[in-house]
C-alpha positions as CSV (number, residue, x, y, z in Angstrom):
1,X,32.0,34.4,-37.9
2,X,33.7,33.9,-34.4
3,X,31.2,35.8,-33.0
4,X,28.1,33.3,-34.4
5,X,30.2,30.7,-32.6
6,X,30.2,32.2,-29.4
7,X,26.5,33.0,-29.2
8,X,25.5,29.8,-30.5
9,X,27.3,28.4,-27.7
10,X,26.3,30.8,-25.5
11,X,22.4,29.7,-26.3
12,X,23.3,25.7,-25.7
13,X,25.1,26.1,-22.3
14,X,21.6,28.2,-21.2
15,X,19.4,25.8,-22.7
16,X,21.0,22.9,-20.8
17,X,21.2,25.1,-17.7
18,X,17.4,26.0,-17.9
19,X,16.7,22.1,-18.7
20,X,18.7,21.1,-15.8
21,X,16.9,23.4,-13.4
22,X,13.3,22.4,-14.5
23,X,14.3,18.8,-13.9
24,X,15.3,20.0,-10.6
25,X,12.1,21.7,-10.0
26,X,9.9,18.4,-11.1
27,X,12.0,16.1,-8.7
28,X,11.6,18.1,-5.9
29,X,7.8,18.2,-6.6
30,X,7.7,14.2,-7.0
31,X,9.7,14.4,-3.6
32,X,6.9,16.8,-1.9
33,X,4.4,14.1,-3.2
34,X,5.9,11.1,-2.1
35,X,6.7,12.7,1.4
36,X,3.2,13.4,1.7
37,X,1.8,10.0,0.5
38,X,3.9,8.7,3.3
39,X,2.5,11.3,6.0
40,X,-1.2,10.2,4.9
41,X,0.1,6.6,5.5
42,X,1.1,7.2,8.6
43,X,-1.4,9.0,10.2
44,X,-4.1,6.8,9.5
45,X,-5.3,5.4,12.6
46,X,-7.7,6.1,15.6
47,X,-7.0,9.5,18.1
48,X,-9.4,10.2,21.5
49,X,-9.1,13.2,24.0
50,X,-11.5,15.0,26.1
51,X,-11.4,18.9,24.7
52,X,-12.2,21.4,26.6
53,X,-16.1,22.7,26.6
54,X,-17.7,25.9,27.8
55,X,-21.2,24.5,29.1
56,X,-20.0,20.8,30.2
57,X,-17.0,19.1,31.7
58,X,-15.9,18.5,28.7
59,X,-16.2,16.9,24.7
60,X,-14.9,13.0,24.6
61,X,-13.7,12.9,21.4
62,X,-12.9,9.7,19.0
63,X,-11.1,10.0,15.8
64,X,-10.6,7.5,13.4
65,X,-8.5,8.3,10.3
66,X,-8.8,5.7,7.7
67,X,-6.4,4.5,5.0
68,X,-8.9,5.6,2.1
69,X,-8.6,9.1,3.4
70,X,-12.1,8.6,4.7
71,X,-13.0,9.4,8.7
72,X,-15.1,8.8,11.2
73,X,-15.3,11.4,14.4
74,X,-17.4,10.5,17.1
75,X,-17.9,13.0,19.9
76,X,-20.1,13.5,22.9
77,X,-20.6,16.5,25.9
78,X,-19.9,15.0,29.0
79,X,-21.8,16.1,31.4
80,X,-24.6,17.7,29.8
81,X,-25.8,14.3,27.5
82,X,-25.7,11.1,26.9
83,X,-26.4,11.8,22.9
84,X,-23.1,10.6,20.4
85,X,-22.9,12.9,17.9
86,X,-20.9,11.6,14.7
87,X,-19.6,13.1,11.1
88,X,-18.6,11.3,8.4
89,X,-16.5,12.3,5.1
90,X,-12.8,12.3,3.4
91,X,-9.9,14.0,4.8
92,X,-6.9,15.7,3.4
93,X,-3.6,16.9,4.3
94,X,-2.1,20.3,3.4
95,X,1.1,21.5,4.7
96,X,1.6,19.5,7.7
97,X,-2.2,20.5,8.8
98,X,-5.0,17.9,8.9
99,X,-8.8,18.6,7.4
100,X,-12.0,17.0,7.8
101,X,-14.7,17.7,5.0
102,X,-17.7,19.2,7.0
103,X,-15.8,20.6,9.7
104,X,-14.6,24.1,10.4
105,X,-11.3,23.7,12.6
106,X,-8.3,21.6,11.5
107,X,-6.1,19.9,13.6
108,X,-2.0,20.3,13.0
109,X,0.1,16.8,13.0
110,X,2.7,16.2,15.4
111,X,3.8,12.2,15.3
112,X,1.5,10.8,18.6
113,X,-0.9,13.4,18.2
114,X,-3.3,16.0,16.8
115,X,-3.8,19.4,17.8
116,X,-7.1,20.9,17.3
117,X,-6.7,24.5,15.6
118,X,-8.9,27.4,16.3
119,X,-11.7,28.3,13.5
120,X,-8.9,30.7,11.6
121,X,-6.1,27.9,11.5
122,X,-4.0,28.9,14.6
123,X,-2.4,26.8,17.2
124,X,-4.0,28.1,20.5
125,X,-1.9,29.0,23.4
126,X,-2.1,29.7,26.9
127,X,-2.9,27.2,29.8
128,X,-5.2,25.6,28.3
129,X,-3.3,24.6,25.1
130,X,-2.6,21.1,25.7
131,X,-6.0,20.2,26.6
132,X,-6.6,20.8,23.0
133,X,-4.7,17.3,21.9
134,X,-6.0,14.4,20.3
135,X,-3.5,11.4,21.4
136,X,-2.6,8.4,19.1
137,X,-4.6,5.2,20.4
138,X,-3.0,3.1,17.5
């Protein structure tokens, strides 16, 4: 009989143990979500930089990241023409990196700027890495 005691409180103790830990789990989720709610707030705004470019002096960029998680980027060779070229859509955040719908780069988020990504998701390095920036207008 002692021993249906002890098992029976052996199965309660777990059951509040696994309860406590999938609490855990969930609040650290809502956490996650809030955190990132409050990066997307935050990063709304308008960015500008000239990127680098093979066949011109270079690609003025304008960047502007809306509230609604829409965007508008508007971009032109300098250079080689006087033609704007602009791309509208919705844009999302995942894991600290920034992506525009219809694009194939991404840029990751540091707090006064964006860094445009190469087309597999990598930060690029060497000399020319900083000219790869998107700064913060406001």
């Amino acid at each position: 009989m002692r021993w249906l005691v002890y098992i029976s409180s052996w199965f309660v103790i777990v059951g509040i143990a696994l309860s406590c830990v999938n609490n855990q789990k969930s609040v650290v989720a809502k956490d996650k979500n809030e955190n990132m709610e409050s990066l997307s707030a935050n990063l709304a705004g308008l960015y500008s930089g000239n990127l680098p470019c093979v066949d011109c002096e270079s690609i003025s960029t304008i960047l502007e990241l809306h509230q609604d998680k829409s965007y508008v980027l508007r971009y032109s060779y300098e250079g080689k023409s006087e033609d704007q070229f602009i791309k509208e859509g919705k844009w999302d955040v995942q894991k600290n990196t920034l992506t525009l719908e219809g694009l194939d780069y991404q840029y990751k988020i540091n707090p006064d700027y964006l860094i445009q990504l190469d087309l597999a998701g990598n930060e690029i390095k060497g000399d020319i890495a900083e000219k790869y920036q998107l700064s913060r207008v406001k």
